[in-house]
C-alpha positions in Angstrom: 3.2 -20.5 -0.4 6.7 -19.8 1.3 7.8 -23.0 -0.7 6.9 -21.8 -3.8 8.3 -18.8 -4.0 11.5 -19.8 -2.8 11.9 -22.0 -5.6 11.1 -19.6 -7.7 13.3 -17.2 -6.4 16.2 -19.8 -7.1 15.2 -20.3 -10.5 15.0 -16.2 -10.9 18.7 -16.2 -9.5 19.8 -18.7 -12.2 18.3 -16.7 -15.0 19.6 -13.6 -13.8 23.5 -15.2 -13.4 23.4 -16.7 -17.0 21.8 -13.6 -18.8 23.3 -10.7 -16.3 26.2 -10.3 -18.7 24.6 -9.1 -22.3 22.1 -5.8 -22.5 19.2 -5.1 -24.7 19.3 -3.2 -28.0 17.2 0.1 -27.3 14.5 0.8 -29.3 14.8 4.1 -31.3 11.4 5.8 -30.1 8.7 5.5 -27.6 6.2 4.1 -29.8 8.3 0.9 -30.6 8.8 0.2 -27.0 5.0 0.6 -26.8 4.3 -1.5 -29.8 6.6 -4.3 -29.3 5.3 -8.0 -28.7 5.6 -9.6 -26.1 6.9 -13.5 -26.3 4.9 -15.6 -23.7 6.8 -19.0 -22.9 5.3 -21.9 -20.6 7.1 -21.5 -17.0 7.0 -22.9 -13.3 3.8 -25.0 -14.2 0.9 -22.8 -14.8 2.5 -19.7 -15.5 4.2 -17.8 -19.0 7.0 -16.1 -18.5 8.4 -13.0 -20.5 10.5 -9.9 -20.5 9.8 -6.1 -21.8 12.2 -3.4 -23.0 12.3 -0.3 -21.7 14.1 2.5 -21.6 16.8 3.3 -19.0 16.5 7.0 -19.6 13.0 8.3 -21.1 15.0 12.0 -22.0 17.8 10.0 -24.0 16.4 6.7 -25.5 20.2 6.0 -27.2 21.5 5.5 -23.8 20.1 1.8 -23.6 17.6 -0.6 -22.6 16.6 -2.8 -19.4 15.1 -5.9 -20.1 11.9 -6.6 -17.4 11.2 -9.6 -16.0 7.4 -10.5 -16.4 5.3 -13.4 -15.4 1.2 -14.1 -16.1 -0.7 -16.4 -14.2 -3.5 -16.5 -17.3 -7.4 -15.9 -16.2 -9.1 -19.5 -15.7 -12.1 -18.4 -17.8 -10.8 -16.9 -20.9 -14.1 -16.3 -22.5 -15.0 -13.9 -19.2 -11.6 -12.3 -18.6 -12.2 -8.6 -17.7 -7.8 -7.4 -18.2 -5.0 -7.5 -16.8 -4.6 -7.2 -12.9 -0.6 -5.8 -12.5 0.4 -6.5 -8.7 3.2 -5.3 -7.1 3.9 -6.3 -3.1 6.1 -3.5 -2.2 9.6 -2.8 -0.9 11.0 -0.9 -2.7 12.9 -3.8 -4.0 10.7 -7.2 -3.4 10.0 -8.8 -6.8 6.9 -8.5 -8.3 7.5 -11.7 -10.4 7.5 -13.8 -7.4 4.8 -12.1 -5.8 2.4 -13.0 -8.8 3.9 -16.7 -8.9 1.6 -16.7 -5.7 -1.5 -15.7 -7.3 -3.8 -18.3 -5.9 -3.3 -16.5 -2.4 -2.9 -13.2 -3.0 -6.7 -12.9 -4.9 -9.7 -14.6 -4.4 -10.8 -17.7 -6.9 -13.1 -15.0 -8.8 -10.7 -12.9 -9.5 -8.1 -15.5 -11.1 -11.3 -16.8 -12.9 -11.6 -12.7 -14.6 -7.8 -11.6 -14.9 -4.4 -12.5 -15.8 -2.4 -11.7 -13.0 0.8 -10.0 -14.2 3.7 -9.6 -12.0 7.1 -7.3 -13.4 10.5 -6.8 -11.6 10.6 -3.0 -11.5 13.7 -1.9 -13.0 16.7 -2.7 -10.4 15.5 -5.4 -8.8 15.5 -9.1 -9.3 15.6 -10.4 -12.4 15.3 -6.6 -14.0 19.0 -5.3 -14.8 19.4 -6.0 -11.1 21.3 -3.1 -8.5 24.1 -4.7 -7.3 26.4 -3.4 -3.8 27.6 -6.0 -1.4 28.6 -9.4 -1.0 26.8 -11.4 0.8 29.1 -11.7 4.1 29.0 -7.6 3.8 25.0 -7.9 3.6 25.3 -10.0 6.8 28.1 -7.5 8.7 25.7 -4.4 7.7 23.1 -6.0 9.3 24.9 -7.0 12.6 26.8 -3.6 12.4 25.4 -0.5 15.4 22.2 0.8 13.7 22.5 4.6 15.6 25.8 6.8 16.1 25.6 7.4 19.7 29.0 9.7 19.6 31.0 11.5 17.0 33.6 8.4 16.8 30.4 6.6 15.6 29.0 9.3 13.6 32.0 9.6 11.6 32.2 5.9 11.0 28.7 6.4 9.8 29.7 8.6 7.0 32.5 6.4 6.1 30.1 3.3 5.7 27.9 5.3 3.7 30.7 6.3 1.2 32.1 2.9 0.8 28.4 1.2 0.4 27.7 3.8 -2.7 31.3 3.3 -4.0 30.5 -0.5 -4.2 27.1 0.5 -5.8 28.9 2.4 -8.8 30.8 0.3 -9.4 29.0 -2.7 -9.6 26.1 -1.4 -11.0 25.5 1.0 -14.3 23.5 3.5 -14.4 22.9 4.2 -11.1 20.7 7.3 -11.2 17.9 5.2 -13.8 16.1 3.3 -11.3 14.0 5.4 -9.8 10.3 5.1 -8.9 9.4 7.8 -11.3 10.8 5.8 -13.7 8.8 2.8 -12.7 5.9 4.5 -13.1 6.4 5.1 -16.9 7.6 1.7 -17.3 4.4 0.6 -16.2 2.4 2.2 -19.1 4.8 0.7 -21.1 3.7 -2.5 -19.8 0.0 -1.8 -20.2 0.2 -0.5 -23.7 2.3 -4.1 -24.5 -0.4 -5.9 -22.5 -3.1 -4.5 -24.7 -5.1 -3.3 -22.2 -6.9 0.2 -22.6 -6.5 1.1 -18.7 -4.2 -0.3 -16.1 -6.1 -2.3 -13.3 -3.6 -2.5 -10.5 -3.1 -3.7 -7.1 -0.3 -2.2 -4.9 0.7 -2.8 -1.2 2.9 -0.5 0.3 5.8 0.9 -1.2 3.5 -0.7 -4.6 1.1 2.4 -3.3 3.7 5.1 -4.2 4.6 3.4 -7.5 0.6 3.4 -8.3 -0.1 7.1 -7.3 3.4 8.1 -9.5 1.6 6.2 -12.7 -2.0 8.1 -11.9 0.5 11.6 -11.8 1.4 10.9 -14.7 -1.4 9.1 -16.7 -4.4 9.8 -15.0 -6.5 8.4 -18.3 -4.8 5.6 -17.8 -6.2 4.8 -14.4 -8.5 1.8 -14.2 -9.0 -0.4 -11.2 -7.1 0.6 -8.6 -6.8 -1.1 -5.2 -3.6 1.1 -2.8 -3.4 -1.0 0.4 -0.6 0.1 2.6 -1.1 3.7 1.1 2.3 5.8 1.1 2.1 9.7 1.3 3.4 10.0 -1.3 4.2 14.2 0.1 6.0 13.3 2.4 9.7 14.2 3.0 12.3 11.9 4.0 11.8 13.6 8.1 8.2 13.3 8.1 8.5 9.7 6.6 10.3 8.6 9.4 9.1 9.9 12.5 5.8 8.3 10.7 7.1 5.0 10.5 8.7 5.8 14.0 5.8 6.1 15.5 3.9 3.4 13.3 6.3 0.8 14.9 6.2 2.0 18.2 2.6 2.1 17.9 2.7 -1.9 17.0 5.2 -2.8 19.7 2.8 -1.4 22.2 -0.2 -3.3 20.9 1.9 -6.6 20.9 3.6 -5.8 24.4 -0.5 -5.2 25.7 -1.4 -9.1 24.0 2.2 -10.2 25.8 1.4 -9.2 28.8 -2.0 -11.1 29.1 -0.8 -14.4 28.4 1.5 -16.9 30.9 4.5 -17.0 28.8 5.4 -13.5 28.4 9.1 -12.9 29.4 8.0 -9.0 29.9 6.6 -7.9 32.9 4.6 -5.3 34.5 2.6 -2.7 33.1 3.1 -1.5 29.5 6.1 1.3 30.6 7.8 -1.4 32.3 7.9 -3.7 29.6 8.2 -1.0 27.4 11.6 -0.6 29.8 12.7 -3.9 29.4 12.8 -3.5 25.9 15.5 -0.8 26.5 17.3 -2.8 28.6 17.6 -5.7 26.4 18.6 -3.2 23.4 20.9 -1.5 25.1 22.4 -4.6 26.6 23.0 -6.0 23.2 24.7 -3.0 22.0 27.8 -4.0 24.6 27.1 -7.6 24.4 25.4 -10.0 22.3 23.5 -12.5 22.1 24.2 -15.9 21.1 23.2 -18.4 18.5 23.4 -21.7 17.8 24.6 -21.0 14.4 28.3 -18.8 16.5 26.6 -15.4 14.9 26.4 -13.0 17.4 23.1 -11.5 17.7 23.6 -8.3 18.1 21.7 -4.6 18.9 21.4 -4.0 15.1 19.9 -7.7 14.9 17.4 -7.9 17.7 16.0 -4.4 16.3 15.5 -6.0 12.7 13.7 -9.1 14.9 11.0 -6.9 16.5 10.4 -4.9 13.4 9.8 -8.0 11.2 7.7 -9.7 13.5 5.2 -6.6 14.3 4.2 -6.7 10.1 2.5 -10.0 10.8 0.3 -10.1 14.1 -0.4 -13.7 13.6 2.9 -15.0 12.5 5.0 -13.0 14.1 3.8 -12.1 17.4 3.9 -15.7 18.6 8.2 -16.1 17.3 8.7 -12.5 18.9 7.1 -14.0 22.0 9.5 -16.7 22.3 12.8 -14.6 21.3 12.0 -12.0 24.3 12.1 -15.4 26.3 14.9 -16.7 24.6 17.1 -13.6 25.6 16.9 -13.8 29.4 19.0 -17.3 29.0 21.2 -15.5 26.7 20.2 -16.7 23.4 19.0 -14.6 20.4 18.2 -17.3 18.1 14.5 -16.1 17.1 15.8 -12.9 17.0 17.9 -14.0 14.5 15.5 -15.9 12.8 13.0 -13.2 12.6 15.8 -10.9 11.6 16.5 -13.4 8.4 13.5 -14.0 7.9 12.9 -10.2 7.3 16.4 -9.5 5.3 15.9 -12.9 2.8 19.0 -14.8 4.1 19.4 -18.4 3.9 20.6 -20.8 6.4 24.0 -21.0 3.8 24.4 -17.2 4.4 23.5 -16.3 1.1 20.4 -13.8 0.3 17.3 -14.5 -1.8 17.3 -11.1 -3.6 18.9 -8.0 -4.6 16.2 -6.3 -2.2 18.1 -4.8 0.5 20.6 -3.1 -1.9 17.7 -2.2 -4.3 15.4 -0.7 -1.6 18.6 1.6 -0.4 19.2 2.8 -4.0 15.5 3.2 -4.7 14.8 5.2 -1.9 17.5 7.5 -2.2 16.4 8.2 -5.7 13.1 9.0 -4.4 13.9 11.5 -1.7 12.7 14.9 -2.9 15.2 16.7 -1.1 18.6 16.1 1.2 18.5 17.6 4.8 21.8 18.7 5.5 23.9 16.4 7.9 23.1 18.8 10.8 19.6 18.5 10.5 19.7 14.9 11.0 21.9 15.8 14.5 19.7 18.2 15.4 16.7 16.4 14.7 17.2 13.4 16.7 15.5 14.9 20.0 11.7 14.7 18.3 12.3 11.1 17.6 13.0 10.2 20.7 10.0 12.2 22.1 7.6 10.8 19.6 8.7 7.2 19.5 11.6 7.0 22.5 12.1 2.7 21.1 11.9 3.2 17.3 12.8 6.7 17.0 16.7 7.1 18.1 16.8 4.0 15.3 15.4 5.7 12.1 16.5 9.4 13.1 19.6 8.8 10.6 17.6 6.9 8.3 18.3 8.4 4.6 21.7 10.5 5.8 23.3 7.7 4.0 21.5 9.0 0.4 23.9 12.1 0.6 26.6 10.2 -0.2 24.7 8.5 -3.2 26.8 10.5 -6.7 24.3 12.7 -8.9 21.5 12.6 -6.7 20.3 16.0 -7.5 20.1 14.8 -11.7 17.4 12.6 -10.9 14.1 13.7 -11.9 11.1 14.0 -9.4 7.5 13.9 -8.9 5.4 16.5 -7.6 2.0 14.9 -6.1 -1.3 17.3 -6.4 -5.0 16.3 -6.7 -5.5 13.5 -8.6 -8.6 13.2 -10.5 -9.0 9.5 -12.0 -11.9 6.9 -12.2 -12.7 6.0 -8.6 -10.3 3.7 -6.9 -10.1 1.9 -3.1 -7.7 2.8 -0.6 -6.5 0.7 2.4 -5.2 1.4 5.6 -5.0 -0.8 8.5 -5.5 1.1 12.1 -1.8 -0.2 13.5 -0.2 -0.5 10.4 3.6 -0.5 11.7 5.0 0.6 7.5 2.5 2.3 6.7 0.6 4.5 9.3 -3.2 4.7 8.9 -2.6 8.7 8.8 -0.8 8.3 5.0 -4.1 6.6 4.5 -6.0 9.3 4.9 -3.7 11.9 3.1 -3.9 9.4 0.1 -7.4 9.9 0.4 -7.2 13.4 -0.2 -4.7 13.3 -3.0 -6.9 10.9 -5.0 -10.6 12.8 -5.6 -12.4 10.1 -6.7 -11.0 7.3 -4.0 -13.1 5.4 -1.3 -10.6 4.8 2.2 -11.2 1.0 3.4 -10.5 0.8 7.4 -9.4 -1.9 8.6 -9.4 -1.9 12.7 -5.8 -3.9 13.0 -2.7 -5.1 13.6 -0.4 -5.7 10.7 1.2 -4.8 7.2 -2.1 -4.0 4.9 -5.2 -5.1 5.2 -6.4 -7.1 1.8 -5.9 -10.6 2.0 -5.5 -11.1 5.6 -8.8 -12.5 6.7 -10.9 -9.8 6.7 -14.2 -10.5 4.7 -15.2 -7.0 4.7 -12.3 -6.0 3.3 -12.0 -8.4 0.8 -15.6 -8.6 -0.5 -15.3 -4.8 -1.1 -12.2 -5.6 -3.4 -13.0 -8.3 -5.1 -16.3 -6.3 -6.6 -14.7 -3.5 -7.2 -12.3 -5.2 -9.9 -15.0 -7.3 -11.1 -17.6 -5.0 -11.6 -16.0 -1.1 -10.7 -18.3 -0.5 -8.3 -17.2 0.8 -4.9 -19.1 1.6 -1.7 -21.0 4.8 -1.4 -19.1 6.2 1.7 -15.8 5.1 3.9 -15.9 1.9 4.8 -14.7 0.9 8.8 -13.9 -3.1 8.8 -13.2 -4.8 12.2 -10.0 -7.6 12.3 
């Protein structure tokens, strides 16, 4: 699977450096980018590859065109296909194309018998008029740099870094203030209308959640089969969002440091609060000095953060490499750190990066705050993060102070989220989700009137497609046949 799509993602990266330089002819009206046809070619083996026009502004169709990547894994039994099945992984920022070029593992064998599975780089990422900021090496020093300001000297260097990293946006990408979510979301029906389809049957994980509830906003006819695993609130401002995911990870970090501590070689030691400790120590240690690689990068605070974070999404393939790095670190070395840490960010053993994600995910979520706290709210804020999550929260207190900075924020149009009525649609949260707390879940729930919550008793990003047959057998005949259970559904690991 990992194979595959990193192969892909090369090819994507060679399409996108010989056709970056021209742009689309817009379209002069809705109903031609509705209408157009869509040319399929043969790609990658078993897959057809294609591209949609959309517009960049919906207000002002003369402004121009982005060209979307697509790619369709076809339904195996024609004569029996049900639709389409759009999927989108998350982010914002990871590519939807690549994610469908896995098809064979992200559904079941009856469901690639029944759908095409269709795959799109949202606007800005990928292959899809792509948001470009830094180079590489600035990619790799903004990863390594100190994730909190701990002092005014810091702060203000803070604010500097943000200015420079939206300067470098602007000017190496157009149209900065076009690649919003909202926008997305009507790109999407663009995409269903093209694909023929009468309703949109979608499957969204995570930050794929938020794009799907934006499309039911705004076509709620449109609705069909809808599976949000990973569910977003999608009401939530920028503070509340935080301290969630603040607490989310801490949350995960204590249910792996409980496993660690059971087994033989676990470097932490003692009870949970003095592993919990240690994991202080070893952050705070970093921040003055280190850790070292076999590579000569320096492993830094910034970098052994990233390296917890991106092994708590994965419970079974991450615990086991976060296991080994906090025993790595009492010899000095933060290689798994730093693996986990690539691993997470998309960086190659050459130092370059697999996608545009990390610049795209920035820009995105910027453009889909709903308001900007003021730069002493963010100060004065910090003391309920560390109460509510004293590891995680100090980290993501200043998370989205950087959007400030972003030029003609406040032009960008926004969604307002109320009750949703649609056809009925499933909902997933996992119990220990570390992204995506459980409680978003639930307020999903709530938005959507006709939804049924799936609960999946866990550790770990989502829930569908991770080994739970409960789960999955409630998915997979809901987008055969529409039928979902009769009541909330509670599915042990």
């Amino acid at each position: 699977m990992i194979l595959k799509k990193i192969a892909l993602i090369l090819a994507s990266l060679l399409l996108l450096t010989s056709c970056a330089a021209t742009e689309p002819e817009p379209l002069d009206s809705l109903s031609q980018y509705e209408t157009q046809e869509l040319k399929w070619r043969d790609c990658y083996g078993n897959y057809q590859c294609s591209s949609l026009l959309v517009p960049i502004n919906y207000s002002d169709l003369s402004v121009g065109a982005f060209s979307l990547a697509l790619l369709r894994y076809q339904a195996l039994d024609q004569d029996r296909r049900i639709g389409s099945l759009v999927v989108n992984p998350g982010g914002p920022g990871s590519s939807g194309v690549d994610y469908a070029y896995n098809a064979e593992y992200i559904v079941s064998p009856e469901i690639l018998e029944r759908f095409d599975i269709v795959g799109f780089d949202p606007r800005g990422v990928g292959q899809s008029a792509a948001i470009k900021c830094l180079s590489d090496a600035e990619t790799d020093a903004s990863f390594a740099a100190d994730p909190k300001p701990d002092d005014e000297a810091e702060f203000a260097l803070f604010i500097s870094d943000a200015r420079d990293y939206f300067a470098k946006c602007t000017e190496k990408t157009k149209y900065l203030t076009g690649y919003s979510t909202f926008n997305s979301a009507r790109d999407l029906e663009i995409l269903r209308a093209v694909l023929g389809d009468e309703k949109l049957n979608f499957l969204g994980k995570s930050y794929g959640t938020y794009l799907g509830t934006l499309y039911a906003e705004l076509f709620p006819e449109k609705v069909g089969r809808f599976v949000l695993d990973g569910a977003v609130d999608p009401n939530s401002d920028n503070r509340e969002a935080m301290i969630g995911q603040a607490v989310g990870f801490e949350s995960a970090l204590n249910a792996f440091i409980s496993n660690c501590l059971k087994r033989n070689n676990c470097a932490l030691t003692g009870d949970l609060t003095n592993a919990r400790n240690q994991v202080l120590d070893l952050l705070a240690k970093t921040a003055i000095t280190p850790l070292e690689s076999k590579s000569g990068r320096k492993v830094t605070e910034g970098l052994v953060l990233l390296g917890i974070a991106s092994a708590l999404y994965d419970s079974d393939s991450g615990w086991p490499v976060l296991r080994d790095a906090f025993l790595e670190s009492t010899l000095g070395s933060g290689e798994s750190f730093l693996k986990l840490a690539d691993q997470y960010a998309g960086r190659q053993e050459n130092g370059s990066y697999l996608s545009n994600e990390n610049d795209a995910l920035q820009v995105i979520d910027c453009l889909d705050q709903k308001t900007l706290e003021t730069v002493s709210s963010f100060k004065n804020g910090t003391k309920v993060f560390l109460e509510k999550a004293p590891i995680f929260g100090p980290y993501l207190a200043y998370a989205g102070l950087a959007c400030r900075y972003l030029p003609n924020l406040n032009s960008v149009e926004k969604a307002e989220v109320k009750k949703l009525e649609t056809s009925p649609i499933l909902i997933i949260g996992t119990t220990r989700d570390p992204a995506t707390p459980y409680k978003w879940a639930k307020s999903l729930t709530k938005i959507f009137t006709g939804s049924i919550l799936l609960t999946l008793d866990g550790d770990g990003h989502t829930g569908h497609g991770r080994g739970s047959t409960c789960i999955d057998s409630v998915v997979d005949r809901y987008l055969l046949t529409g039928s979902t259970p009769k009541s909330e559904l509670f599915c042990a690991e």
